[in-house]
N, C-alpha and C positions, 0 to 999 in steps of 0.2 A: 498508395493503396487505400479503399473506402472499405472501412469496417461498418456491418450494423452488427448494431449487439441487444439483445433482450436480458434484462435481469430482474427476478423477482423472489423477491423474499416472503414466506408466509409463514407467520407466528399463529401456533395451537394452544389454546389452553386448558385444561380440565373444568377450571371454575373460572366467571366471568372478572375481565380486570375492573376493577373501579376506576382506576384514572391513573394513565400512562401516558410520558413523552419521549419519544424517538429521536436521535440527532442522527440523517443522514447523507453520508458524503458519497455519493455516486453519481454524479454528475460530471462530464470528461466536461474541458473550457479549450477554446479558442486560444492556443498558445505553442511557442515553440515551434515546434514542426507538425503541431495537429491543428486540425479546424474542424469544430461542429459544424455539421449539417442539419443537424435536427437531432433535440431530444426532447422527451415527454416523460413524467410522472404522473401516475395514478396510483391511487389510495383507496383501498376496501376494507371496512369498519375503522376508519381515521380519517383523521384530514389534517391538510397543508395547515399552518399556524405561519410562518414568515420564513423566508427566505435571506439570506446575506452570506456576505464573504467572512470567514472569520482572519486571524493573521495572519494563515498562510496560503492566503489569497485560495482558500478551496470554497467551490459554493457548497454553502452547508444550508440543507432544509431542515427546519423542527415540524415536526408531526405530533397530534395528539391522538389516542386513542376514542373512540367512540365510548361512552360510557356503559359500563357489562359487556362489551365483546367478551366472546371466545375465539374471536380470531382476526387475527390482521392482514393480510394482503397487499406491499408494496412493488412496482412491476416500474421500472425505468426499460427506455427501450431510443432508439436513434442509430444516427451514423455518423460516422468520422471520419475525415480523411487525414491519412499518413503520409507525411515525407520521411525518408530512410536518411537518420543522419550519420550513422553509425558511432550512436549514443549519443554526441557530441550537439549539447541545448542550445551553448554559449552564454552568454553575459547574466548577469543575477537583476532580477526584474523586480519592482515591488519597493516598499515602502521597508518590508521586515527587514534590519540590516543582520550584514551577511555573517558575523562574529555570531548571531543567536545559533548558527549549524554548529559551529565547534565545539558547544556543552555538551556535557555529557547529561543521562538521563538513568534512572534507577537502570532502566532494560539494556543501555548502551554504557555501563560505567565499565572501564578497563580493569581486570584483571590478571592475573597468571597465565590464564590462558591466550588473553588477549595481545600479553606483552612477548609470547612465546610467538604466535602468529607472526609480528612484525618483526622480531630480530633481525639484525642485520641488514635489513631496508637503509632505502638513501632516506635521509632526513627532507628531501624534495621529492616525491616520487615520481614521474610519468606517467604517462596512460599502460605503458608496457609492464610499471612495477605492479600498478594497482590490479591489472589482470592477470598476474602471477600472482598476486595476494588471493585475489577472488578465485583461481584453480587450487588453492593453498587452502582455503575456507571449504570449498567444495568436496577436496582428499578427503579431510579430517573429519566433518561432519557431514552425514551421510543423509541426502533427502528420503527420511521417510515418513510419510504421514501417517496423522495420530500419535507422534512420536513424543510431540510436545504438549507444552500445557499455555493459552495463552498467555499467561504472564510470565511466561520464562524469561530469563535476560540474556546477555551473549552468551554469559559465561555459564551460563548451567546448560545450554545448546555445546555448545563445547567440552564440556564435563562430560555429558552424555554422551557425544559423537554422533549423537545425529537430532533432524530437526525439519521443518519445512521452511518455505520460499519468508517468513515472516523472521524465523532466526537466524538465516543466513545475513540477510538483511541485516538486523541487529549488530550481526559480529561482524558484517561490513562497516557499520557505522560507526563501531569500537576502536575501531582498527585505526581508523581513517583519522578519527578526532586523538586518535593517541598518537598520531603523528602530525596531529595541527593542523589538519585541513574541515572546514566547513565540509558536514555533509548532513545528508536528509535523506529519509524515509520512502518512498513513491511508492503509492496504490494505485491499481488500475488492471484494465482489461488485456490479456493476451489470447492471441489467436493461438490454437495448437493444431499442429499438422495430422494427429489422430483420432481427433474428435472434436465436436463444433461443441458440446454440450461439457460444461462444468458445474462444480458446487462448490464456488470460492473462488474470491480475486484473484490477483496475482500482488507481490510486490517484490523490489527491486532497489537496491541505494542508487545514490546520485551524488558526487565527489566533485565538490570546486577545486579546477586546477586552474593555476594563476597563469593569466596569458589564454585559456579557452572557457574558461566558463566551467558550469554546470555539465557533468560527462557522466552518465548511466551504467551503473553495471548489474548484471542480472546474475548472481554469485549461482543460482539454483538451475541455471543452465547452461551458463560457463561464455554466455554472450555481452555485447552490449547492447541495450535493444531496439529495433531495429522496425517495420514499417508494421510489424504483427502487434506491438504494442502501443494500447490509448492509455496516458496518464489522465488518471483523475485525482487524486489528494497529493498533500506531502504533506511533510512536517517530523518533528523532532524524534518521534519513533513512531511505532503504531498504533499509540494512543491519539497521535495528532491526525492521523489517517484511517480513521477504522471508518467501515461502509456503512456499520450501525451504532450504536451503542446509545444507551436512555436508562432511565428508570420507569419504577411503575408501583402499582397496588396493588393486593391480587394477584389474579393469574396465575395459578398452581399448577407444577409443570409443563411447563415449558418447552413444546416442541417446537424446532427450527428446521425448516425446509428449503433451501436455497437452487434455483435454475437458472444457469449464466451460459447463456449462446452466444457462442460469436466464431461471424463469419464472413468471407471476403465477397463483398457485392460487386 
């Protein structure tokens, strides 16, 4: 399947920044079962500064602010084509070796809740346990947004019972390395069958099982993902994959507008 997608992000401010820098990861890569066909970046009141892969092999742009803007305008836009693997990446690619997924991280550290989730699991799991896990994550913590706060961890998403596609993920992550397996984060684009237009990525875990590789589960809609979904980042939780994140000077209050189309061409 060939996704194009448009995504753009506009930053408002009351009073003009002095001097701001952007780190952003939106850019899908040629890997797996996807292949870019084209994509493009544009910048109004900033510009590109460099371009590189950081460790987790995501292309990551730094952008600086224009000096005094009141407002920023970033608009990525292309196409993609899907192969349907049914989740299933395979092999671990890259130079990061594969022990760095099994840590844990302040948002993915196990606890009570965590270790309630996994009880009685085989100490090897399958692909059949891990999606019984991920229906298990789903029951108990309920998708609703604005529910969370970005810096939640697993276990305050499960404290509370409910959470979006970002702490599910989390308490997928928890789960996974409290039982020894190498796992990681996935940001990116999903097609949705009720609407072309959104306000916010998507994301997803990703689970090394020995013998397949790298295997996708989407906890927040009970699949693995499938030809509707373009991975663009990974990494150790959602700090390693956020779409935006920088600093700055200036710029009092702070309004964020976010427009993400995606549609089957």
């Amino acid at each position: 399947m060939r996704l194009k997608i448009d995504h753009t992000t506009v930053y408002r401010f009351d009073t003009p920044v002095i001097y701001g820098l952007q780190q952003l990861r939106k850019t899908p890569k040629s890997s797996y079962n996807q292949s870019v066909i084209s994509w493009e970046t544009s910048i109004e009141g900033g510009r590109k500064e460099v371009t590189f892969e950081d460790h987790h092999h995501n292309t990551t742009e730094l952008i600086s602010f224009d000096p005094n803007v009141s407002e920023l305008s970033v608009s990525s836009s292309g196409e993609v084509e899907i192969t349907d693997n049914a989740g299933i990446l395979g092999p671990h690619h890259g130079t990061t070796p594969l022990w760095l997924y099994a840590l844990t991280t302040p948002r993915t550290e196990p606890g009570q809740g965590t270790r309630a989730l996994i009880k009685g699991m085989d100490a090897a799991p399958d692909i059949p346990d891990l999606h019984n896990l991920s229906e298990r994550i789903r029951s108990q913590v309920s998708y609703t947004l604005g529910a969370s706060a970005p810096d939640w961890s697993a276990e305050d998403a499960i404290e509370a019972g409910q959470g979006v596609c970002q702490d599910h993920t989390h308490i997928m992550l928890a789960c996974a390395r409290a039982l020894k397996l190498p796992a990681r984060y996935a940001s990116g684009y999903l097609m949705l069958n009720e609407t072309t237009t959104q306000d916010a990525m998507h994301a997803w875990a990703e689970v090394h099982i020995e013998g397949l590789g790298w295997v996708g589960f989407d906890v927040s809609n009970g699949v693995s993902p499938d030809s509707r979904y373009v991975r663009v980042a990974t990494g150790l939780d959602y700090s390693d994959a956020a779409p935006i994140s920088g600093t700055r000077i200036g710029g009092v209050n702070e309004e964020l507008q976010v427009r993400i189309n995606v549609v089957q061409q």
